[in-house]
C-alpha positions as CSV (number, residue, x, y, z in Angstrom):
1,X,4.6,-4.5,-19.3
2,X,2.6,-3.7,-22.6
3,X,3.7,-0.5,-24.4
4,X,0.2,0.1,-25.8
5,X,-1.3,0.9,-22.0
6,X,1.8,2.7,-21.3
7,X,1.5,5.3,-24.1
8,X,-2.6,5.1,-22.6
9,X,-1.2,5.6,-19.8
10,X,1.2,8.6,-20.7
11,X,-1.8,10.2,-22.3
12,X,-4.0,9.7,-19.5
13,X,-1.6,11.2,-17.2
14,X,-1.7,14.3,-19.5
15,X,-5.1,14.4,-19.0
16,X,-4.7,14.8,-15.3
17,X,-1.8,17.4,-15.5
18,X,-3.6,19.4,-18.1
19,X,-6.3,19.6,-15.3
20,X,-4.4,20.2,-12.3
21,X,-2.6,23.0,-14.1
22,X,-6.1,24.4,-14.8
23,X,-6.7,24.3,-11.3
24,X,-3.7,25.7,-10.1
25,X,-4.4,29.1,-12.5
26,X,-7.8,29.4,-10.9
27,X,-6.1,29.6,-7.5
28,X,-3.6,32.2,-8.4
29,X,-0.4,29.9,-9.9
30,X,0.0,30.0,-13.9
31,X,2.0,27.6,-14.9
32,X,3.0,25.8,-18.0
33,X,4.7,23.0,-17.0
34,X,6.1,20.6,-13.7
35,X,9.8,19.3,-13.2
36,X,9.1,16.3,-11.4
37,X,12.4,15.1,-9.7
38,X,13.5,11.3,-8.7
39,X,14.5,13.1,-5.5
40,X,18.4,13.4,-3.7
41,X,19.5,11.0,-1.3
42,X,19.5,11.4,2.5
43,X,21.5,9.8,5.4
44,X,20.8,9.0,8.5
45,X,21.4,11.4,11.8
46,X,25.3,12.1,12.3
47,X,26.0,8.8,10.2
48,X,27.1,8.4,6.5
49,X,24.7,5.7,5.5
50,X,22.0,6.3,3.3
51,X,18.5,5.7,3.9
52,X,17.1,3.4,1.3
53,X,16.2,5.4,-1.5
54,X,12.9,5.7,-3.2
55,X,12.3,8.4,-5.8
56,X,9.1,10.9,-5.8
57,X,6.0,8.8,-6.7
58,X,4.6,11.5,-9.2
59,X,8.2,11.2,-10.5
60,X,7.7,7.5,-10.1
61,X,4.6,7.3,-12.2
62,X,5.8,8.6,-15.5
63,X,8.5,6.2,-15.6
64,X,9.8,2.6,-13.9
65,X,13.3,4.5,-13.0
66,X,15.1,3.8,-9.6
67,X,17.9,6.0,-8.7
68,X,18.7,10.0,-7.5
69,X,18.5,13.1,-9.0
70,X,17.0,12.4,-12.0
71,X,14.2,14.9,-13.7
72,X,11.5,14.9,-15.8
73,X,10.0,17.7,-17.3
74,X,6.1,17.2,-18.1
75,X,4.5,19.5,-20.6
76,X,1.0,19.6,-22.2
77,X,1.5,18.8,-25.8
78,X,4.8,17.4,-25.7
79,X,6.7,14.2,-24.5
80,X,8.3,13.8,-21.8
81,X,11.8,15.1,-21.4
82,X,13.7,12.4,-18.9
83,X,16.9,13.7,-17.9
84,X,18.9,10.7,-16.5
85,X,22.1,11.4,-13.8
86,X,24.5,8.7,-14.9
87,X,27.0,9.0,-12.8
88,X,30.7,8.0,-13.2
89,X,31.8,5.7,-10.5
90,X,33.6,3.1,-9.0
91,X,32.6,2.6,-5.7
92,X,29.0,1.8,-6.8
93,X,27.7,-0.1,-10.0
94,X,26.1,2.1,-13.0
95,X,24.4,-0.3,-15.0
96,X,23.4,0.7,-18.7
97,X,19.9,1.3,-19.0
98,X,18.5,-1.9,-20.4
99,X,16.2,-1.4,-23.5
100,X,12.6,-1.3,-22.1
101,X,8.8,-0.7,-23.6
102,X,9.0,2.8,-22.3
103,X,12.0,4.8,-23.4
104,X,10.9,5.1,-26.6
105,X,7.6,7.4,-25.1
106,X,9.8,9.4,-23.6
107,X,12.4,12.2,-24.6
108,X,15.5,10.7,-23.0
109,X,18.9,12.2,-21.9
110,X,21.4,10.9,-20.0
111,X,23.8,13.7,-17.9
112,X,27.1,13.1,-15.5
113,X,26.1,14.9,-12.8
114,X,23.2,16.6,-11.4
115,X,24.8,19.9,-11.8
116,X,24.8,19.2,-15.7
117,X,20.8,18.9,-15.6
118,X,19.4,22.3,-16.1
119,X,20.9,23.3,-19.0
120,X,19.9,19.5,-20.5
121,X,16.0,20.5,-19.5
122,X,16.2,23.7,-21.2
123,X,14.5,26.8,-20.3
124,X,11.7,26.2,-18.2
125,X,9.8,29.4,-18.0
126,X,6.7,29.1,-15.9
127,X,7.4,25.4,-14.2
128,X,6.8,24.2,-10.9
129,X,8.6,21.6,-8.7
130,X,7.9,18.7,-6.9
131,X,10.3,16.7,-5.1
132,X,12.1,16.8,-1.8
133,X,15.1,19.1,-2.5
134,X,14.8,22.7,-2.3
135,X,18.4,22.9,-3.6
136,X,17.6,21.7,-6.8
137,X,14.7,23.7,-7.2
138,X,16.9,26.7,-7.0
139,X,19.5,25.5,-9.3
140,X,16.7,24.8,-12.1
141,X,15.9,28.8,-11.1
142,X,12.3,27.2,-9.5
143,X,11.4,30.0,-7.2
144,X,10.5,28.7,-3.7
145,X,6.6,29.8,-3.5
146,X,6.6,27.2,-6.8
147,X,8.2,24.3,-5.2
148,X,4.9,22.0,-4.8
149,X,2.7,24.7,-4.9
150,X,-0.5,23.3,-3.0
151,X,-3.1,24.5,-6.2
152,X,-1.2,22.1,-8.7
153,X,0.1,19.2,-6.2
154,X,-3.6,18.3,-4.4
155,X,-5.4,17.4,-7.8
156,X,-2.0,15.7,-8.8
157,X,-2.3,13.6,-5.7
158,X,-6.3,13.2,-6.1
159,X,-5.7,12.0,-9.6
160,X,-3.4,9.3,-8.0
161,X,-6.2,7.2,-6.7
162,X,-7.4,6.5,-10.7
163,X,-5.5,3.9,-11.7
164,X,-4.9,3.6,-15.9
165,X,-5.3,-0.4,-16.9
166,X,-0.7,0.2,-17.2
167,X,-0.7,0.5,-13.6
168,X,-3.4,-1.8,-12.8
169,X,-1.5,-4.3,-14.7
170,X,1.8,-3.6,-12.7
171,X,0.3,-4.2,-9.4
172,X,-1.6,-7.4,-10.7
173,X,2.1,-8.2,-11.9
174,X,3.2,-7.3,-8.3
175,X,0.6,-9.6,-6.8
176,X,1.1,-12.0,-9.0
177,X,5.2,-12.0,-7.7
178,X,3.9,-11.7,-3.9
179,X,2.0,-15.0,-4.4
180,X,5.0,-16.7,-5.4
181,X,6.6,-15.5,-2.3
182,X,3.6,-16.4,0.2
183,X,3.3,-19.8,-1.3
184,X,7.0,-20.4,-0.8
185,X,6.9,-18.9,2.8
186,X,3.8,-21.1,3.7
187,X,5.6,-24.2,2.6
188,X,8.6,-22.9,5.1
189,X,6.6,-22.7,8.1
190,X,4.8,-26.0,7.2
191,X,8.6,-27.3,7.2
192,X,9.3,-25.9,10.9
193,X,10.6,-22.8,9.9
194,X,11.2,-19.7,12.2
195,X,9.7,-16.2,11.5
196,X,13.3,-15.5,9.7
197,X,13.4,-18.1,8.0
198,X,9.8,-17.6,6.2
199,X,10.8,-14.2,6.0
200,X,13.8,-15.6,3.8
201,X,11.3,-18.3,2.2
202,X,9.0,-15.3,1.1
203,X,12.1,-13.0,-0.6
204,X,13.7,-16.1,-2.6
205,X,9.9,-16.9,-3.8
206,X,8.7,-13.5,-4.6
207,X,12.8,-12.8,-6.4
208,X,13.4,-9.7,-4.2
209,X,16.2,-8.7,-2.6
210,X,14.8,-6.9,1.0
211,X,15.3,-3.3,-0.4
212,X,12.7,-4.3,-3.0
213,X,9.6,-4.9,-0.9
214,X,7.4,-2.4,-1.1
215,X,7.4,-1.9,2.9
216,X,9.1,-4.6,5.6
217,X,7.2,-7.7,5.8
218,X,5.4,-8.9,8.9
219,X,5.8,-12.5,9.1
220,X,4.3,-13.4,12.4
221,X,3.3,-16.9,14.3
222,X,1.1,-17.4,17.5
223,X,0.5,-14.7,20.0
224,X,2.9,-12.4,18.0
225,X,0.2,-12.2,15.2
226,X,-1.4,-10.2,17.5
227,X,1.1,-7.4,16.9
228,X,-0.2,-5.6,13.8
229,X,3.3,-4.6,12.4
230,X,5.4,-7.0,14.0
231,X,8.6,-6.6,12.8
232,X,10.9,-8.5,15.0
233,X,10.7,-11.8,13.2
234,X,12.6,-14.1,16.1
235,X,14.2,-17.7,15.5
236,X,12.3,-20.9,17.0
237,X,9.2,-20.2,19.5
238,X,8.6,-22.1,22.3
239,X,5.7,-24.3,22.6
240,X,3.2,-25.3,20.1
241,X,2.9,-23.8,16.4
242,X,-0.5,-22.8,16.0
243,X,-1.0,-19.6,13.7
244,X,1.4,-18.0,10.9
245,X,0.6,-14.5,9.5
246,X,2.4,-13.1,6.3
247,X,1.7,-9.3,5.6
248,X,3.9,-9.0,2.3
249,X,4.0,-7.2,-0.9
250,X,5.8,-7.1,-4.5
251,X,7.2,-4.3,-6.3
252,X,7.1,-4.1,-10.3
253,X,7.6,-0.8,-12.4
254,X,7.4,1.2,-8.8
255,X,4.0,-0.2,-7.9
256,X,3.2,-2.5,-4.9
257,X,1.0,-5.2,-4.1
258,X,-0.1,-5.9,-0.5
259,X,-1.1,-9.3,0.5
260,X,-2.2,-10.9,3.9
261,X,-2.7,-14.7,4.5
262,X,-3.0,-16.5,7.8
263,X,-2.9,-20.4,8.5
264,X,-3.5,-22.1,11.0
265,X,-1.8,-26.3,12.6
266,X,-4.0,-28.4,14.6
267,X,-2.7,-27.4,17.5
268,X,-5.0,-23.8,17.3
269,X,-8.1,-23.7,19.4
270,X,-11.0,-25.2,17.3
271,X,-12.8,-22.3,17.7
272,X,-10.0,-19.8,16.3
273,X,-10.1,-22.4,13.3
274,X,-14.1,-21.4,12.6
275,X,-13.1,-17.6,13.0
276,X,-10.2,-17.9,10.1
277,X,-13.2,-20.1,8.1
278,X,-15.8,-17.5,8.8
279,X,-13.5,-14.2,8.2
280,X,-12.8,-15.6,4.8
281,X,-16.5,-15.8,4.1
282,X,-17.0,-12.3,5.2
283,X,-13.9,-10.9,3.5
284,X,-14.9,-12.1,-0.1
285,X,-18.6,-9.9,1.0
286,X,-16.7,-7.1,1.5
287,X,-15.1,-7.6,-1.6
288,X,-18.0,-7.6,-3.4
289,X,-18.7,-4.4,-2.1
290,X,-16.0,-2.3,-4.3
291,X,-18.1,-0.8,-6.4
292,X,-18.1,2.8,-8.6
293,X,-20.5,5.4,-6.1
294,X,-20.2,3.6,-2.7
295,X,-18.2,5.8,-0.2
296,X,-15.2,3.1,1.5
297,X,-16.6,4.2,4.5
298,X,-19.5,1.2,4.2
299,X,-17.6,-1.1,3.5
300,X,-15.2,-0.7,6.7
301,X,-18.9,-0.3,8.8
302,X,-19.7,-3.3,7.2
303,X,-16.6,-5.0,8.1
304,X,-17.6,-4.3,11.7
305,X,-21.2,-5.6,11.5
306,X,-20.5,-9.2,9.8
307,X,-17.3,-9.7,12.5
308,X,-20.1,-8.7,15.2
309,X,-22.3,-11.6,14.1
310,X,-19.3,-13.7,14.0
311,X,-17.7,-12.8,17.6
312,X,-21.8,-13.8,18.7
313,X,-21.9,-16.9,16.5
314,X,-18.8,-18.5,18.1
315,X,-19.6,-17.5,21.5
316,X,-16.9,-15.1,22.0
317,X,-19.6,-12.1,22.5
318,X,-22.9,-13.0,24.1
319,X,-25.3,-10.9,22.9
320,X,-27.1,-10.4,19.6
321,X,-25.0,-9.2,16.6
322,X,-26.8,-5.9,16.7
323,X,-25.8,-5.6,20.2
324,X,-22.3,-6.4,19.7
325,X,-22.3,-4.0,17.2
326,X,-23.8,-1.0,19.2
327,X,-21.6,-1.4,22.1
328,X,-18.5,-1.2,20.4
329,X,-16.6,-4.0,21.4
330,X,-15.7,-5.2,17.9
331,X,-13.4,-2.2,17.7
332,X,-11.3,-4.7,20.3
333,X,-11.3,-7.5,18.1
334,X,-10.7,-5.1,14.9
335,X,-8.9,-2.5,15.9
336,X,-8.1,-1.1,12.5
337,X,-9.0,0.0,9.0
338,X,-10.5,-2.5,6.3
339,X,-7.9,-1.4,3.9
340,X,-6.7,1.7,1.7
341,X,-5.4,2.7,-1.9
342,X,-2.8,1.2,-3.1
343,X,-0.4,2.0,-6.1
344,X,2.9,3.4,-6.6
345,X,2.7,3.9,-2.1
346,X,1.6,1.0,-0.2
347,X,-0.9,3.5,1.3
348,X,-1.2,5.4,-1.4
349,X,-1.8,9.2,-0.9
350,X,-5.0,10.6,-0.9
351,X,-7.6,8.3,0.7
352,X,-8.7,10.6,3.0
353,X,-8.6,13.6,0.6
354,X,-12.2,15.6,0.1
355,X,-11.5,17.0,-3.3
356,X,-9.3,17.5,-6.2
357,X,-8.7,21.2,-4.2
358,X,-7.2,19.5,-1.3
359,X,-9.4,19.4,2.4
360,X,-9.6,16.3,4.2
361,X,-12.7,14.2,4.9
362,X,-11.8,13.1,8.2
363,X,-12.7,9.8,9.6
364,X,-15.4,8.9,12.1
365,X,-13.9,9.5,16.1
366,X,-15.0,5.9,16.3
367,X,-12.9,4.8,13.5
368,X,-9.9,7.0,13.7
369,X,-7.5,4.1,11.6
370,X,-9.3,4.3,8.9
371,X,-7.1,5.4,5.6
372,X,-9.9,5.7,2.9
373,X,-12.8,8.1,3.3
374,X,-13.2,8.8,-0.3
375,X,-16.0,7.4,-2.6
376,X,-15.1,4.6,-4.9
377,X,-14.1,5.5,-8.7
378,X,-13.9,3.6,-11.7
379,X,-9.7,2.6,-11.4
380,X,-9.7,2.8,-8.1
381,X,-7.5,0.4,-6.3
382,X,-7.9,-0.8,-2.7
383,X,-6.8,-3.2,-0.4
384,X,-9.8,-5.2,1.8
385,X,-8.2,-6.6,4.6
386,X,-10.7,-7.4,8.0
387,X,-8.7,-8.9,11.0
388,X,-9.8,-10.7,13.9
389,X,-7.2,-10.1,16.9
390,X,-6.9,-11.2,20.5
391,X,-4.5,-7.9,21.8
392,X,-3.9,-8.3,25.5
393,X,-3.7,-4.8,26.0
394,X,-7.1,-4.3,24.6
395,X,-8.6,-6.8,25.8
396,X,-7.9,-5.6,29.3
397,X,-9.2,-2.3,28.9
398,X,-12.3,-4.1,27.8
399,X,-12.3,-6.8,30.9
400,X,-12.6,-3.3,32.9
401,X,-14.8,-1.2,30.8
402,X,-18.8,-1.7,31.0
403,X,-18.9,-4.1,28.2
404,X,-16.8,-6.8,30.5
405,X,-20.3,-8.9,31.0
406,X,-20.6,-9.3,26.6
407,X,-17.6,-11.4,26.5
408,X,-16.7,-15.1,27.6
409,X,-13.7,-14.6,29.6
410,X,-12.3,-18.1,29.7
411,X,-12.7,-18.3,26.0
412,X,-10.7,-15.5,25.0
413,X,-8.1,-16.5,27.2
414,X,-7.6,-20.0,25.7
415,X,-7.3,-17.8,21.9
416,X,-4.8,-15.6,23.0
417,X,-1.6,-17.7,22.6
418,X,-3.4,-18.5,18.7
419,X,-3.0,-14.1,18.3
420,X,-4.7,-13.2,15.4
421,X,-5.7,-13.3,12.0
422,X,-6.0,-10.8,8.8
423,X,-7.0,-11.2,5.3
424,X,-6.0,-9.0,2.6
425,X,-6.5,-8.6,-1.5
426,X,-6.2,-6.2,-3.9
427,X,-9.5,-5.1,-5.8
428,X,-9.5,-2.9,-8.8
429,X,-13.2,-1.1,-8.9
430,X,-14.7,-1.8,-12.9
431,X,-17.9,-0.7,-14.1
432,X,-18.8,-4.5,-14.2
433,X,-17.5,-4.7,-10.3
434,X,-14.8,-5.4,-8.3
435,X,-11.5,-7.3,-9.8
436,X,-9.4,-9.0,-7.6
437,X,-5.7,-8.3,-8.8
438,X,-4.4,-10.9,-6.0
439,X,-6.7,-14.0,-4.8
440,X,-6.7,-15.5,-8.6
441,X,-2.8,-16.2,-7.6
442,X,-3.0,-17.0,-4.0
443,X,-6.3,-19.1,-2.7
444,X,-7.5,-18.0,1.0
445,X,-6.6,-19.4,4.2
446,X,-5.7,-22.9,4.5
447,X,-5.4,-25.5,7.5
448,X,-2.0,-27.5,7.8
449,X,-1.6,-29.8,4.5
């Protein structure tokens, strides 16, 4: 990472404090500063093992630091104060901070313990907290009604959504180490592998270890790429191999790429083949559509128009596109969302936010999966990920619904076994356009080599 666009970046994200702390005085809170804290560990119910830990992602997007308990104190006016917990122990390894671009940005001290780090942050007078322990808010003498105090953490998550060109540049970085692992997981299931063993494939390609993905991959073949987040990744499946879907991301400096391919043998339905063909078309039109002023919202309608015209042109629906369309039934085929913000979260906060102030802009009743109902900013940074799925379960409430005449019956049932597809990028919004951060690194869907 470049330490020019992370001091940019620092003094961009004093921009966005200086403002939310304006915010928060209109609405009552006066405040100075904000501790924002790594977070404390947790375990699981009545067991001793710790849930994987991730620390606070306003925490996480001052600095690339993994680990409990740590602080940081943000200030208008000054540099950040980073109080590290270096703890001494030998039942875990406490590796020395490696020299990085970005320590030298920040106003660094390294503690024992976490009872040792109030009196290293000073006096903190009129400071707020955000984090998930209550506990330490009290010991840093952070009254409860200032522990993330709604008037200062809405605009703070609002601000989220505007990327800086650092953090655009760690998730291109991330995508760019996803790729890796997609291509190497590709190559694995052209080999014969099993969904564990791409899953494998993709974590020695992309150089993670598991706790590193950004969230659990879904490496799925045949009918079980049908199963949006299918998890269970089994050994060998009986029968032909038809379809393989990868849903995987990358992590660098604590933000995540999110990347969807799906391939397809000879042995899928010629017809599922022209879907995968014509959802790539459509996918890169969507794409195009990440522009600054147009509400998300379009795009995901648009997402359901083009995949009408599509179900019609292979014969799946039979009925004009706009028919299609009106009666709803591509909500069967694509059941979700065309995609969401992405950043330091995988769906990162605030997509369905109204305004700086908090509120929610909800989604249409039609469309209740959709993530993003916000309009598109300059640094904004989305996913676009259509799907075409053949879902048993849906499709039977459509075989009995009113709608049962649109569809050819006995070709639907000769696509289920091949699942379903999805394709999915990562687009920064420019004033010139939309930037894809991922496709440069991976190309689109791809029949067997």
């Amino acid at each position: 990472m470049n330490l020019t666009l992370y001091r940019d970046h620092l003094a961009a994200l004093e921009r966005f404090l200086v403002d939310a702390l304006e915010r928060a005085g209109r609405r009552g809170a006066a405040l100075d500063a904000v501790v924002l804290h790594a977070g404390a560990t947790a375990s699981y119910h009545a067991d001793d093992q710790d849930i994987v830990f991730r620390p606070t992602p306003h925490f996480a997007r001052y600095v690339p630091l993994v680990g409990p308990d740590h602080c940081l104190l943000a200030r208008p006016g000054h540099k950040p104060r980073l109080v590290r917990v270096v703890p001494r122990d030998f039942w875990y390894e406490v590796s020395p901070l490696a020299p990085s671009y970005w320590q030298s940005e920040v106003e660094l001290l390294e503690v024992a313990t976490p009872e040792d780090v109030p009196a290293a942050l000073g006096p903190l007078g009129r400071t707020a907290y955000i984090g998930n322990s209550p506990a330490t808010a009290a010991a840093l003498g952070i009254p409860p009604e200032l522990c993330e105090p709604e008037g200062l953490l809405r605009p703070l998550d609002w601000h989220r959504a505007t990327k800086t060109e650092y953090e655009v540049a760690a998730i291109e970085s991330a995508a760019q180490q996803s790729a890796a692992g997609h291509r190497a997981a590709q190559a694995a299931f052209w080999a014969g592998a099993s969904e564990r063993e791409a899953h494998a494939a993709y974590l020695r390609g992309s150089e993670q270890l598991e706790r590193d993905n950004p969230f659990e991959t879904i490496v799925a073949q045949n009918e079980k790429s049908a199963t949006l987040h299918y998890q269970n990744k089994r050994g060998p499946l009986a029968g032909p191999r038809r379809t393989f879907l990868l849903d995987a991301g990358a992590t660098t400096a604590g933000y995540a790429s999110d990347i969807t391919r799906t391939v397809v043998t000879d042995a899928a339905e010629p017809e599922f083949r022209t879907l995968l063909r014509g959802l790539d078309v459509l996918q890169r039109e969507l794409v195009a559509m990440v522009t600054v002023g147009r509400a998300y919202p379009e795009i995901h309608f648009a997402a359901h128009a083009k995949v009408a015209a599509l179900l019609t042109a292979v014969g799946i629906v039979r009925a004009s596109p706009a028919e299609a369309l009106a009666s709803g039934v591509t909500r069967t085929f694509l059941p979700h969302g065309v995609g969401h913000h992405l950043g330091i979260q995988v769906h990162d906060i605030g997509g369905r936010q109204a305004a700086p102030e908090g509120g929610t802009k909800a989604p249409p009743a039609e469309h209740k999966a959709l993530r993003n109902t916000r309009e598109l900013e300059l640094g904004h940074v989305v996913t676009i990920e259509p799907g075409l799925y053949f879902i048993p379960m849906l499709l039977a409430a459509l075989r009995a619904g009113p709608n049962a005449a649109l569809v050819d019956w006995p070709l639907v049932e000769r696509l289920v076994p091949c699942g379903g597809m999805r394709l999915e990028d990562d687009i920064v919004c420019t004033a010139s356009g939309p930037r894809d951060l991922s496709r440069p690194y991976l190309p689109g869907p791809s029949a067997e080599p």
